[in-house]
C-alpha positions as a Markdown table, in Angstrom:
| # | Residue | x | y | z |
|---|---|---|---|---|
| 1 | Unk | 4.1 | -11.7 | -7.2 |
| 2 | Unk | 4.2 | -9.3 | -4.0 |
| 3 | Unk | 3.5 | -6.0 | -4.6 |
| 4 | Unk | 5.8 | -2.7 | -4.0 |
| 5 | Unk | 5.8 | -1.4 | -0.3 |
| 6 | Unk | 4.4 | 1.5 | -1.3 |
| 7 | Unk | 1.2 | -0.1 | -2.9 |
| 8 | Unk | 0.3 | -1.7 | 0.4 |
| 9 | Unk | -2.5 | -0.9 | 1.9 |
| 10 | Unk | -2.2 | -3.3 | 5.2 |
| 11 | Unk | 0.5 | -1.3 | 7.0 |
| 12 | Unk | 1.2 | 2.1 | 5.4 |
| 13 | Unk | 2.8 | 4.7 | 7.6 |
| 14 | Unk | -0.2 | 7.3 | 6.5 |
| 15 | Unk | -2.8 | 5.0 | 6.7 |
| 16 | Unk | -3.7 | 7.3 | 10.2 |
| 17 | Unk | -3.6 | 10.5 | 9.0 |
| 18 | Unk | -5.3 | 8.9 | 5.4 |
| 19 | Unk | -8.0 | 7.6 | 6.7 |
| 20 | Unk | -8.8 | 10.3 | 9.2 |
| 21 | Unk | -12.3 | 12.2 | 9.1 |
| 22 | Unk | -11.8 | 15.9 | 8.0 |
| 23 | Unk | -15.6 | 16.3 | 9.6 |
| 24 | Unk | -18.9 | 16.1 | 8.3 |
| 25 | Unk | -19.9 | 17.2 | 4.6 |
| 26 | Unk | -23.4 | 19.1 | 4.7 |
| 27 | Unk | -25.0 | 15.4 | 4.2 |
| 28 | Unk | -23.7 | 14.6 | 7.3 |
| 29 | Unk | -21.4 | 12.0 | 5.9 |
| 30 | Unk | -17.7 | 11.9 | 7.3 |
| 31 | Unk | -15.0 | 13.0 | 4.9 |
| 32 | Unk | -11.9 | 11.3 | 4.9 |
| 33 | Unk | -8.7 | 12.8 | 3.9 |
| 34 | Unk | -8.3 | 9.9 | 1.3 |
| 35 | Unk | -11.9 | 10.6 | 0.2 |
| 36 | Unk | -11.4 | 14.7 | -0.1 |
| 37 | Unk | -7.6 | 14.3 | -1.6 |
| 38 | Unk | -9.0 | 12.1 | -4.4 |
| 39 | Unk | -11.9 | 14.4 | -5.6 |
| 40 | Unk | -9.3 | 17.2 | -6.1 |
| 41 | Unk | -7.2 | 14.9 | -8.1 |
| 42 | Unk | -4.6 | 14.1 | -5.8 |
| 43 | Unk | -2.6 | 11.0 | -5.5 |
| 44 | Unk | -3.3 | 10.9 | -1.4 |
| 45 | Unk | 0.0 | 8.8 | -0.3 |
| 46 | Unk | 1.7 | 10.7 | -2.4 |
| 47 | Unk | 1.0 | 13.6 | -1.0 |
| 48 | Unk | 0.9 | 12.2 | 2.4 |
| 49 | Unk | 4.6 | 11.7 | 1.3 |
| 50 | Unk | 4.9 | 14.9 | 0.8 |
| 51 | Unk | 3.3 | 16.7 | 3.8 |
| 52 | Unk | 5.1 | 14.5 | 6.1 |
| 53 | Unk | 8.6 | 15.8 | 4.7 |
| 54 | Unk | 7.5 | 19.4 | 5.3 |
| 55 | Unk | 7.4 | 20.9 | 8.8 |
| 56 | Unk | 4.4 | 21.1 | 11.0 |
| 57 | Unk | 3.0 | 24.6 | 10.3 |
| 58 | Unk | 3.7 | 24.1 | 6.4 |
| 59 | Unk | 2.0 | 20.8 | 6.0 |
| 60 | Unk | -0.7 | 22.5 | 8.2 |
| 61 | Unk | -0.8 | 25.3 | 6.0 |
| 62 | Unk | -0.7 | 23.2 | 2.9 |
| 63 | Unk | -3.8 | 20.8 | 4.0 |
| 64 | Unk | -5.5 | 24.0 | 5.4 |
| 65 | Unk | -5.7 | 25.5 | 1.7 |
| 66 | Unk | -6.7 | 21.5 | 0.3 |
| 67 | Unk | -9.3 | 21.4 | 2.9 |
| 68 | Unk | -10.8 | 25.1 | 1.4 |
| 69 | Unk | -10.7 | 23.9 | -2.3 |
| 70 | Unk | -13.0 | 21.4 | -1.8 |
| 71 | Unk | -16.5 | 21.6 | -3.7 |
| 72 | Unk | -19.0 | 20.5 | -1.2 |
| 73 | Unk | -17.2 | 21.7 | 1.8 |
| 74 | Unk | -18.9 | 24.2 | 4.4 |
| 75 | Unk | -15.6 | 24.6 | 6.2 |
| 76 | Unk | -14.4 | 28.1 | 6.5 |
| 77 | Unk | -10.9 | 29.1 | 6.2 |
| 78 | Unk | -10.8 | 29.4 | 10.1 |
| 79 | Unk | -12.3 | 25.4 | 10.4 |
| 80 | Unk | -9.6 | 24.2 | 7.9 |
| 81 | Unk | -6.8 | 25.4 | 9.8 |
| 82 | Unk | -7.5 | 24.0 | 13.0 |
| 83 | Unk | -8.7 | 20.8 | 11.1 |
| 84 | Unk | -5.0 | 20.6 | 9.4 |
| 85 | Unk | -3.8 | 21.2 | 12.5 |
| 86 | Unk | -5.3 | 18.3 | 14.4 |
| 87 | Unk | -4.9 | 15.8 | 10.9 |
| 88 | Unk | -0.6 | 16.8 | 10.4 |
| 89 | Unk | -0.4 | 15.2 | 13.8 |
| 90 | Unk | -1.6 | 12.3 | 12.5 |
| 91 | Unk | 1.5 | 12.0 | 9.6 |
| 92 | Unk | 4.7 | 10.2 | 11.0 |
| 93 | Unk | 6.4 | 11.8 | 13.5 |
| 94 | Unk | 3.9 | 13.7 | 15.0 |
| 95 | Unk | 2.9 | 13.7 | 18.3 |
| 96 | Unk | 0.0 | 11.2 | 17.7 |
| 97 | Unk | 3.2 | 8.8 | 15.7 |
| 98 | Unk | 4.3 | 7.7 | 19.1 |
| 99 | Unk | 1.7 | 6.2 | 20.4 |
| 100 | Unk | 0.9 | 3.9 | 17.3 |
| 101 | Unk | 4.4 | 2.8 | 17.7 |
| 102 | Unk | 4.2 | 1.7 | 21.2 |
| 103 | Unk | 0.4 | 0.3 | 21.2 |
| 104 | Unk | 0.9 | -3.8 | 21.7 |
| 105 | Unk | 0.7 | -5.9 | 18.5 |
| 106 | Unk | -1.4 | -8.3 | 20.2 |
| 107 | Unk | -4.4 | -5.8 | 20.3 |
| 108 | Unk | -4.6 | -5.5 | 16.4 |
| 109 | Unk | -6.4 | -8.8 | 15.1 |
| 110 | Unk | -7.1 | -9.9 | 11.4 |
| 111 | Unk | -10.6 | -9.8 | 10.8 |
| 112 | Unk | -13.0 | -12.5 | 9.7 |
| 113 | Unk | -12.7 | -13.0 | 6.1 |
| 114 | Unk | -16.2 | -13.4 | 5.4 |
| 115 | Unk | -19.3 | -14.8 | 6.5 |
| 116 | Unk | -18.6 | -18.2 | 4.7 |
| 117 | Unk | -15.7 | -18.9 | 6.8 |
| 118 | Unk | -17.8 | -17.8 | 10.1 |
| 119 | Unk | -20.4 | -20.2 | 8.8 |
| 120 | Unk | -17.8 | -22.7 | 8.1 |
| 121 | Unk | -16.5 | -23.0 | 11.7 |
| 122 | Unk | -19.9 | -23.4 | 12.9 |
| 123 | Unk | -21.1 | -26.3 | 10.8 |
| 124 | Unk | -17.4 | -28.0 | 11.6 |
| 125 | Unk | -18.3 | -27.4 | 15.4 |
| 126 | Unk | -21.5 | -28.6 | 15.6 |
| 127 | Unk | -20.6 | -31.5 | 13.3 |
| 128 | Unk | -18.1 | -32.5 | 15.4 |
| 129 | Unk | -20.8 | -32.3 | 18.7 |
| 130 | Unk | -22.8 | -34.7 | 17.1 |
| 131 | Unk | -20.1 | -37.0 | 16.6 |
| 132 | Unk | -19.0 | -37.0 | 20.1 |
| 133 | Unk | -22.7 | -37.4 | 21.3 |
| 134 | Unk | -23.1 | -40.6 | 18.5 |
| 135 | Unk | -19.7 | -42.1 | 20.2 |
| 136 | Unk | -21.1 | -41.7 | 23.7 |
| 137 | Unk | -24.4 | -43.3 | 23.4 |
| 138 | Unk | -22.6 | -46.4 | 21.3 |
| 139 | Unk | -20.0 | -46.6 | 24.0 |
| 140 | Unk | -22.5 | -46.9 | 26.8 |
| 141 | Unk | -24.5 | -49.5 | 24.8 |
């Protein structure tokens, strides 16, 4: 069973502006948007959704007074503004939109599963060495 377009992760339109790094909390960790929308409780594509249907200085506005609400946050009111600013670029059709539209598809590649499958190759390549090394010495004999 395939899931809803909206429950996929793979190629959502926010994933951008989602997964986005609001700065550094006081640990020096990077903050996502996704990370600091769900500690305030907030569905994050949902309200992705929602920003991205307002205009620019509203979402910005909106996401400025997110940004100040959250707990461990050293981010003035000044900070969060310019942050929101920079991030509602980031939502579809801002200025940053285009350019993920136009970059090639050829340069996004599926990553490597896991390390089985790396490992996997490796034995079937070398296996497949020593077979064609076996088969030259017999056919030389």
């Amino acid at each position: 069973m395939t899931l809803p377009a909206r429950f996929s992760l793979l190629h959502s339109e926010f994933n951008r502006f989602l997964f986005a790094s609001i700065g550094d909390e006081g640990n020096e960790m990077p903050l996502s948007v996704f990370s600091a929308l769900t500690r305030l409780d907030i569905d994050p594509w949902q309200e992705a959704a929602r920003l991205s249907k307002l205009s620019r200085s509203r979402a910005s506005q909106a996401l400025a007074s997110t940004i100040t609400r959250l707990p461990n946050g050293a981010w003035t009111t000044a900070d969060a503004e310019g942050i929101a600013e920079r991030l509602v670029e980031l939502l579809p059709g801002g200025a940053a939109a285009p350019q993920m539209r136009r970059m090639p598809i050829v340069a996004r590649r599926a990553p490597i599963r896991s390390r089985s499958s790396l490992w996997l190759c490796g034995f079937i390549a070398v296996t497949a060495l020593l077979v064609a090394v076996i088969a030259a010495q017999l056919w030389w004999m």
